[in-house]
C-alpha positions in Angstrom: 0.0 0.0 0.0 1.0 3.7 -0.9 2.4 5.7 2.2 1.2 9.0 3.0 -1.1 9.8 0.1 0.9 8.6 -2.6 -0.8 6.2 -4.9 1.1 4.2 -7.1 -1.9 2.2 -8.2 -4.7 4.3 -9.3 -7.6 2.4 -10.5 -10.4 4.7 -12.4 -13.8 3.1 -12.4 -15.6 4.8 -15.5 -19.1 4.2 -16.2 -19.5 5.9 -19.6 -20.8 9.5 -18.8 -19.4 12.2 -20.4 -17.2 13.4 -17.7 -15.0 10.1 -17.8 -12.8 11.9 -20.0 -11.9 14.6 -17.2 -12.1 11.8 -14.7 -9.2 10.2 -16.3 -6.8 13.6 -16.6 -7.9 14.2 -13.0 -6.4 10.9 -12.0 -3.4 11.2 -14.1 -2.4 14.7 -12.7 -2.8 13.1 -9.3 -0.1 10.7 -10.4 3.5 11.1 -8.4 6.1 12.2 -11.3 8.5 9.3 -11.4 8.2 6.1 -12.3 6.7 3.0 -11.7 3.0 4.3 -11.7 0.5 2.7 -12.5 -3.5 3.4 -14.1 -6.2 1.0 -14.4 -9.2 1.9 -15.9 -12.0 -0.4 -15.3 -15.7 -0.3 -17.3 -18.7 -2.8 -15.7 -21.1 -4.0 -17.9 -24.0 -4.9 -15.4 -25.6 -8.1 -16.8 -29.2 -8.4 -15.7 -30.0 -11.1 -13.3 -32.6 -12.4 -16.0 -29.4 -13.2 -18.5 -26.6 -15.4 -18.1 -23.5 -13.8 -16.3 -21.8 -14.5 -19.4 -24.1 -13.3 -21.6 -22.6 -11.4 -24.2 -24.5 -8.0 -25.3 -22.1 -7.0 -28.1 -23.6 -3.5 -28.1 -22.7 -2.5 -24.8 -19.3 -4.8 -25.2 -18.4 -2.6 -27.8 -19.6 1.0 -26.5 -17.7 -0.6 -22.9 -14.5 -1.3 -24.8 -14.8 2.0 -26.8 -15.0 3.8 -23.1 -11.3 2.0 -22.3 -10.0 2.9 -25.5 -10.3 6.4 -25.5 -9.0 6.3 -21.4 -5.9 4.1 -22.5 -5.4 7.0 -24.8 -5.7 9.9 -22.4 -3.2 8.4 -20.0 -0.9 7.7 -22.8 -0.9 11.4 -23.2 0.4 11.5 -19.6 2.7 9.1 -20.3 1.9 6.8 -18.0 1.3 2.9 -18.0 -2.5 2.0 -18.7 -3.9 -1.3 -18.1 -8.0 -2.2 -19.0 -10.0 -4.2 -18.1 -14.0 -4.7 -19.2 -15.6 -6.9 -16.4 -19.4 -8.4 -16.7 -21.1 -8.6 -13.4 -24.6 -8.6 -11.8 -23.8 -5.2 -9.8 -21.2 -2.6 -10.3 -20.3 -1.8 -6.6 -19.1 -5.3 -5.8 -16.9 -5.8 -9.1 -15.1 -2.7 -9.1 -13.8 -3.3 -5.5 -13.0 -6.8 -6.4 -10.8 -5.2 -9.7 -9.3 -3.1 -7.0 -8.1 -5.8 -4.4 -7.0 -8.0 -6.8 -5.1 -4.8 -8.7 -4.0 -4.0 -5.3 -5.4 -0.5 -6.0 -3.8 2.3 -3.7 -6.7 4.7 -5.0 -9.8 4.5 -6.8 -11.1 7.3 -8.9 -14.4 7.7 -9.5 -16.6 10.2 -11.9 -20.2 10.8 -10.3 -22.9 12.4 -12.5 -25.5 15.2 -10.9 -28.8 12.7 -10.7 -31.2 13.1 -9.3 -33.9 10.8 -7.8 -37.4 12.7 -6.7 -36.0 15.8 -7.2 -33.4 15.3 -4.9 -29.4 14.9 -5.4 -28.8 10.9 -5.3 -25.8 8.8 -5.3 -27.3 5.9 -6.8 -26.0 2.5 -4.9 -22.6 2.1 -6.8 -20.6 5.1 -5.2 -22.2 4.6 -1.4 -21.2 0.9 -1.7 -17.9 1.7 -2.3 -17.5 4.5 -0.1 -18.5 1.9 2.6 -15.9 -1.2 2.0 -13.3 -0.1 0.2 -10.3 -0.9 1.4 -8.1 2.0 -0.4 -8.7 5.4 -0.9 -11.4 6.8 -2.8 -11.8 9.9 -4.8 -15.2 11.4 -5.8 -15.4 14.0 -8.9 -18.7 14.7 -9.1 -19.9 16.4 -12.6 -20.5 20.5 -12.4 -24.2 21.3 -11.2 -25.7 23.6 -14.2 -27.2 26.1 -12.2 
């Protein structure tokens, strides 16, 4: 584990909104300069419990691997190493913090969208449920209210 705030590993959990791109530079400026650090973006394609886990729905394989593309790009631009990885489970929460312990993720980066559920500002279940068990760090960039 990182010492002190520094993060060696930093895995960034995108989930296709626009502001991924901006949640990938923000994670790569947060990057100590020197070398040895690492970026792992992860995408989860939540299969519902109707399907097969391994069902494959090549739309949303394709869009999901599109979404890792581009980020492999934008860190190479930081020139930094970028692994991927487009995991298929039954809820998001749960699979991104298994990508991160078995990563060994020092930090997870997350992008959070401005929903909202009954009029009121909501988290969904993804972000509170890794807020609650991570083991690592977490970093919330929530998208800019329009006001």
């Amino acid at each position: 584990m990182a010492h002190k705030g520094d993060a060696n590993r930093i895995m960034i959990a995108l989930n296709g909104h626009e502001m991924d791109e901006e949640t990938v530079r923000m994670a790569c400026r947060m990057a100590p300069k020197r070398s040895g650090v690492k970026i792992y973006a992860v995408h989860v394609l939540e299969v519902n419990r109707s399907l097969p886990l391994g069902a494959i729905i090549e739309s949303q394989v394709e869009r999901g691997e599109d979404i890792l593309a581009k980020a492999e790009q934008l860190v190479g631009e930081f020139e930094l190493d970028c692994e991927t990885e487009l995991v298929q489970a039954r809820d998001t929460g749960p699979a991104i913090l298994g990508e991160a312990e078995e990563w060994k993720a020092d930090l997870i980066v997350m992008g959070l969208p401005y929903k909202r559920r009954f009029g009121e500002f909501n988290l969904g279940k993804t972000v509170p449920y890794v807020l609650k068990f991570a083991a690592c760090q977490v970093i919330l960039f929530r998208e800019h209210l329009e006001t």
